[in-house]
C-alpha positions in Angstrom: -9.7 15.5 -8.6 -10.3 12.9 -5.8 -6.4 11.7 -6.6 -5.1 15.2 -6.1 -6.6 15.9 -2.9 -5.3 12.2 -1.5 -1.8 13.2 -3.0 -1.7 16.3 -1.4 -3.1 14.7 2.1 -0.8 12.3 2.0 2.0 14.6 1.8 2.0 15.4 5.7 2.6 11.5 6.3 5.3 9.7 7.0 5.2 7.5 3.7 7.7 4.1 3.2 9.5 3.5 -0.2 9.2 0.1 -2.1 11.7 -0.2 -3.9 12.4 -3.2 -6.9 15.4 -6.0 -7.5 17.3 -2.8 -8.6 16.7 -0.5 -6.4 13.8 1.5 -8.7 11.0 3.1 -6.6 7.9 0.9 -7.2 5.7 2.4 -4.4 5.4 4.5 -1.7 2.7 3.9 1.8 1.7 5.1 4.9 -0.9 4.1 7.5 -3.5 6.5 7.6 -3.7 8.0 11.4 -6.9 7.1 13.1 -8.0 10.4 13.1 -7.8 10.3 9.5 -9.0 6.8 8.9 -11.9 7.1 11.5 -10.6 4.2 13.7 -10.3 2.0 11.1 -7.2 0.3 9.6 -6.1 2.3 6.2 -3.4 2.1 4.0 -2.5 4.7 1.7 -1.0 3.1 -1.3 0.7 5.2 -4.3 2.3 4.1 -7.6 4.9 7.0 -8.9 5.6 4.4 -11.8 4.6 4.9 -15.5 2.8 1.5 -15.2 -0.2 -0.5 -13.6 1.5 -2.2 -10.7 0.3 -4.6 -9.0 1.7 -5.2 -4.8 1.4 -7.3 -2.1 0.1 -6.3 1.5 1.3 -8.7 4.4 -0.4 -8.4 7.4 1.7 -10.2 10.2 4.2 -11.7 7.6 1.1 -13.7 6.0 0.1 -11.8 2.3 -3.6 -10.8 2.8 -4.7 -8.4 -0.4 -3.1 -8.0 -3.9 -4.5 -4.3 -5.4 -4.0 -3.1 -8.5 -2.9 0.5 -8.8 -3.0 2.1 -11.9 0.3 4.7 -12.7 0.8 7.6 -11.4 -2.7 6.9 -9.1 -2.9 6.1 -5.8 -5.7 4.4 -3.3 -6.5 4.1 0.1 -6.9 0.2 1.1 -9.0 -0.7 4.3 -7.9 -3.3 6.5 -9.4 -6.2 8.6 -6.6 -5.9 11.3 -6.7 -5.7 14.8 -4.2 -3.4 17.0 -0.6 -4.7 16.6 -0.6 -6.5 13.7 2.6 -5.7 11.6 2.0 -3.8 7.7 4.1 -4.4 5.0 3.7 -3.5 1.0 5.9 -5.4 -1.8 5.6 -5.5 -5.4 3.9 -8.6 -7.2 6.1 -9.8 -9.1 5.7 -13.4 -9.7 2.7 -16.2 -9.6 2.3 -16.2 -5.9 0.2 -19.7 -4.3 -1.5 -18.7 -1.5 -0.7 -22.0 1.1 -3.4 -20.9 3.9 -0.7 -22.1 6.8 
């Protein structure tokens, strides 16, 4: 039930596509408006797919959390972010080592 009410909330927002190596939706995202979010940092992170999917969110370029989402589920992701800091989603695709530079 909680899914299908942040579904249908998250239809009003202006949600970015991720798409895959050949062009396939993998994901879709927003940033939750602070009114939503209560001043925080949120992202709203949805998997269309028919499988557990896991992404990458970049905060300034630099990859800061790997989520899980389960498919056809989405989940809202708070952030440790100040104001300005860029927000970007990918899909996890390969072994990934984390260089702390």
């Amino acid at each position: 039930m909680a899914t299908l009410m942040m579904k249908k909330i998250a239809e009003d927002l202006n949600k970015i596509r991720v798409l895959d190596e050949n062009g396939a939706l993998v994901a879709y995202y927003a940033l939750l408006p602070a009114d939503f979010s209560g001043g925080d940092s949120k992202l709203y992170l949805e998997n269309p797919t028919s499988q557990r999917r896991m992404y990458r969110i970049y905060q300034n370029m630099k990859p800061s959390l790997f989520p899980i989402v389960p498919a056809h589920d989405c989940t809202v992701i708070y952030l440790t972010s100040e104001a300005g800091v860029e927000i970007t989603v990918a899909e996890h695709l390969e072994e990934y080592i984390y260089d702390n530079q």
